[in-house]
TORGU-607930 format. One line per 4 residues: number of its first residue (from 1); for each residue x, y, z of N, C-alpha, C, O. Coordinates in steps of 0.1 Angstrom, whole numbers, always signed. Example, Ala and Ser with C-alpha at 12.3 -4.5 7.8 and 13.67 -1.06 7.14 Angstrom:
residues 2
1> +132,-57,+78,+123,-45,+78,+132,-33,+78,+142,-33,+85 ~ +128,-22,+71,+137,-11,+71,+129,+0,+79,+134,+11,+80
end
This chain:
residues 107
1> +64,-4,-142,+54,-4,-153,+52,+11,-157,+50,+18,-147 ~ +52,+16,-167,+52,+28,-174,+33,+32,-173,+24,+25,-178 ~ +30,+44,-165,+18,+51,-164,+20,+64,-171,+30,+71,-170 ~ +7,+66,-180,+8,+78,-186,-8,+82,-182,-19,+77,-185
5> -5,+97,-173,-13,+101,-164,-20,+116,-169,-11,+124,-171 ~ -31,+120,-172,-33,+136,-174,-39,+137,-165,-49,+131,-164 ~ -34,+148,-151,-45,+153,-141,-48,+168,-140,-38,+176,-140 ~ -61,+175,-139,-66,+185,-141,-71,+190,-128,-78,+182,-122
9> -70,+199,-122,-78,+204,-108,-77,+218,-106,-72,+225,-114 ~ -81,+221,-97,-81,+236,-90,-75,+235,-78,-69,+245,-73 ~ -76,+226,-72,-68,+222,-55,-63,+208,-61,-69,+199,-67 ~ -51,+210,-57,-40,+198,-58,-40,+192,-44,-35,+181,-43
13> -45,+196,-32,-39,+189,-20,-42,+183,-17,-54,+183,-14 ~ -32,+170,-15,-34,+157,-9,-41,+146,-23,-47,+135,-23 ~ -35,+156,-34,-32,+145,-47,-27,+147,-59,-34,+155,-66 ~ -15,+143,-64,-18,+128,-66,-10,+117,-59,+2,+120,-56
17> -18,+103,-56,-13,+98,-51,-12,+84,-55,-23,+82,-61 ~ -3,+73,-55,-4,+60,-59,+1,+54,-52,+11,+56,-46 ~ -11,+44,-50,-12,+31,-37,-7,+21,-49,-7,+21,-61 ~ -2,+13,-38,+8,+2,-41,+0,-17,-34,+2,-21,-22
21> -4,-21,-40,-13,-37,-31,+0,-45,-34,+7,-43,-45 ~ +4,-53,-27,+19,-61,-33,+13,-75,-25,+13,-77,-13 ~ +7,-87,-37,+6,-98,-31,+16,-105,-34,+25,-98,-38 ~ +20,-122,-34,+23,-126,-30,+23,-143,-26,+17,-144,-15
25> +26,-151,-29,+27,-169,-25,+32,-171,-8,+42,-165,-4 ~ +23,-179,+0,+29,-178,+10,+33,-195,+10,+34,-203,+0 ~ +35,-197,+24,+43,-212,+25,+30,-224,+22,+34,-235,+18 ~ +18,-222,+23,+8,-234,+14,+5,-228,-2,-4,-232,-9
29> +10,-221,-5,+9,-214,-21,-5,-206,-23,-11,-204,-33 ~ -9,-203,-9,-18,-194,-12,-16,-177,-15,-9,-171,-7 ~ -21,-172,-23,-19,-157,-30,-25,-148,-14,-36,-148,-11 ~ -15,-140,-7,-16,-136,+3,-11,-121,+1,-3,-120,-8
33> -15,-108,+9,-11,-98,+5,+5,-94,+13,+7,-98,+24 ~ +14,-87,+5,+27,-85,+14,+25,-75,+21,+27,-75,+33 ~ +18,-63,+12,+26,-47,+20,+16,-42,+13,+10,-49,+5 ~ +11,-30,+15,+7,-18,+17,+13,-7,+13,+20,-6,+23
37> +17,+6,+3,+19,+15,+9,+18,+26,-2,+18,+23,-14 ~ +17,+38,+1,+14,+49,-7,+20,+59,-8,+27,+61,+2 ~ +22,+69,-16,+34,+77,-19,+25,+87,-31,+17,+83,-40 ~ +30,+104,-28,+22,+113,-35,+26,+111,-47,+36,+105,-49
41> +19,+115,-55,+29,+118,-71,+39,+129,-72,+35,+139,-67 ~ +49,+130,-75,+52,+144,-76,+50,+151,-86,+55,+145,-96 ~ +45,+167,-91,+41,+174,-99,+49,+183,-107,+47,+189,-117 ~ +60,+183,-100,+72,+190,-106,+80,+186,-116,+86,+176,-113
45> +82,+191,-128,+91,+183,-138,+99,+181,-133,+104,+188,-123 ~ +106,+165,-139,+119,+162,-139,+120,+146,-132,+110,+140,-130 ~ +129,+143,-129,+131,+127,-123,+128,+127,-112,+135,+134,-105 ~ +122,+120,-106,+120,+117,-89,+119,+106,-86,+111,+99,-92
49> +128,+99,-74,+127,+87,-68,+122,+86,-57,+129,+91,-48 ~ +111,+80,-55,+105,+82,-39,+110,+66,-34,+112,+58,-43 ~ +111,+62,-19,+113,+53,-17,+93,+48,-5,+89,+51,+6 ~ +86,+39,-15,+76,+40,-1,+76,+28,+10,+77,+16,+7
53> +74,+32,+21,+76,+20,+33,+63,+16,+31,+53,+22,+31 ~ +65,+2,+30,+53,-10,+31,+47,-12,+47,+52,-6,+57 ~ +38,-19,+48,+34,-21,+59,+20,-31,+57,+10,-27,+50 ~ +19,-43,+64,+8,-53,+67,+2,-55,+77,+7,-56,+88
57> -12,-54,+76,-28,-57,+87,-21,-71,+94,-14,-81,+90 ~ -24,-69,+104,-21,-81,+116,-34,-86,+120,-44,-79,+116 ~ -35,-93,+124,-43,-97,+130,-45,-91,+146,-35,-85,+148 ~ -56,-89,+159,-56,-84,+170,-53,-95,+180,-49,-92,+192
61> -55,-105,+175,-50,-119,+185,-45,-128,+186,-41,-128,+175 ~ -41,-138,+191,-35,-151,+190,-39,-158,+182,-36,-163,+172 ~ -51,-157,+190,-65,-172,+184,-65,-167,+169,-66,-176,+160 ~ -64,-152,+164,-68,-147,+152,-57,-150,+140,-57,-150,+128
65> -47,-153,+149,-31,-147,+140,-31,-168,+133,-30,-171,+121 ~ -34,-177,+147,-32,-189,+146,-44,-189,+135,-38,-187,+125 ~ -56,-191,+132,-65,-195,+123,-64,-184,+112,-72,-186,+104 ~ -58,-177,+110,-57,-171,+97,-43,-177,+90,-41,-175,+78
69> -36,-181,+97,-26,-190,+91,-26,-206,+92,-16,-212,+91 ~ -37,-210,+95,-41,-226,+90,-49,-222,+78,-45,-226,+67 ~ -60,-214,+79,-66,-210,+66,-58,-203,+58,-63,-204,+47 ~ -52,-198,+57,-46,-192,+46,-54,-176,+44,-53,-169,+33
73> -60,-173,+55,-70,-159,+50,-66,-147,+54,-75,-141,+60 ~ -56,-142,+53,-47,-133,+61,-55,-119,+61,-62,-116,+51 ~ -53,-112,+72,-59,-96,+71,-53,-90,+58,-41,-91,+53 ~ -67,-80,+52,-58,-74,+43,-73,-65,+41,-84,-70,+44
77> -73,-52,+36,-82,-43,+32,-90,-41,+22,-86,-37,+11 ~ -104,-44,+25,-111,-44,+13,-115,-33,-3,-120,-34,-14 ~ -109,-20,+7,-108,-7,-4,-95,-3,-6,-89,+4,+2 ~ -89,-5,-18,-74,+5,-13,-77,+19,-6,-72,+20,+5
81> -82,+27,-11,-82,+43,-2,-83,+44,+8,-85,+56,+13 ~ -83,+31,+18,-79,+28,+35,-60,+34,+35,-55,+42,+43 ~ -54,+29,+25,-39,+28,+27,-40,+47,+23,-39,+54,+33 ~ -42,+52,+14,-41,+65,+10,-48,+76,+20,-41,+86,+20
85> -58,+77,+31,-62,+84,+38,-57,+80,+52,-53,+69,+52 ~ -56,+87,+63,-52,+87,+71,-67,+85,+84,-68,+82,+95 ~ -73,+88,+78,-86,+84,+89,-93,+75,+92,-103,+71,+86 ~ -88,+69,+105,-96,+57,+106,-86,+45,+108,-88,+34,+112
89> -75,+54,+102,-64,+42,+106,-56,+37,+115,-49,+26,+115 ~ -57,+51,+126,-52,+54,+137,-56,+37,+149,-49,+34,+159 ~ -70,+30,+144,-72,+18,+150,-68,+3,+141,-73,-9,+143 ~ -62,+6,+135,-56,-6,+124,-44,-9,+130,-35,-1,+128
93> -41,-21,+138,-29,-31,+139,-21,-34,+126,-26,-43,+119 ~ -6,-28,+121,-2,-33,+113,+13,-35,+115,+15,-32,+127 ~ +24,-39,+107,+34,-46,+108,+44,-35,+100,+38,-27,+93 ~ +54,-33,+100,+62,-27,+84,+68,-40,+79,+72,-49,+86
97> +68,-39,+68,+70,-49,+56,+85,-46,+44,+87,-53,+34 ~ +92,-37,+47,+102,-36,+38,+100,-23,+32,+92,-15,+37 ~ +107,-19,+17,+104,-8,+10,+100,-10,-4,+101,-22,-7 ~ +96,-2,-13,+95,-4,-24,+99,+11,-33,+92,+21,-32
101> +108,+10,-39,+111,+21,-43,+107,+26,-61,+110,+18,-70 ~ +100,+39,-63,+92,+42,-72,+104,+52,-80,+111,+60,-75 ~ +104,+50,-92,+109,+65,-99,+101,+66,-110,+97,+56,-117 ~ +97,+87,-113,+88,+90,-114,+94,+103,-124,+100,+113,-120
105> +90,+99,-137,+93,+109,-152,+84,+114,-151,+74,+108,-151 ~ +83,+131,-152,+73,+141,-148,+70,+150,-159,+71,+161,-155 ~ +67,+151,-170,+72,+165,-180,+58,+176,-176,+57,+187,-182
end
């Protein structure tokens, strides 16, 4: 999908950045999240292909893993800027999920 972005700052670090939500049909056709994952922008003219690794919230237990897959209510993150910061996530159980690969026209 084509983003047309103007960003303005004095400190660039640690942005810009684009989170990625990738849901999803599971096996009762309920809309479930796949992957997770986030990747800087890059600022430099010219073409850039980032590739970003996905990754999905698990559940912490059996009992949790089994009743979130009779309900259909699978873990998944109420804010994206969970996936974009690194704090706090150090206690987040998650999975990797495949890649998703981004290219990125910069002028």
């Amino acid at each position: 999908f084509p983003i047309d972005i103007t960003f303005k700052s004095t400190n660039p670090f640690g942005w810009p950045q684009i989170v990625l939500s990738v849901y999803g049909p599971d096996f009762f056709g309920h809309d479930v999240v796949r992957g997770y994952g986030a990747v800087h922008v890059p600022f430099v003219p010219g073409r850039h292909k980032r590739t970003i690794a996905m990754f999905v919230p698990e559940s912490s237990s059996r009992l949790q893993q089994l009743t979130s897959w009779f309900t259909g209510r699978r873990p998944e993150f109420t804010d994206p800027r969970v996936v974009a910061q690194g704090e706090g996530r150090e206690v987040t159980r998650v999975r990797s999920q495949g890649f998703v690969t981004v290219s990125f026209n910069v002028m």
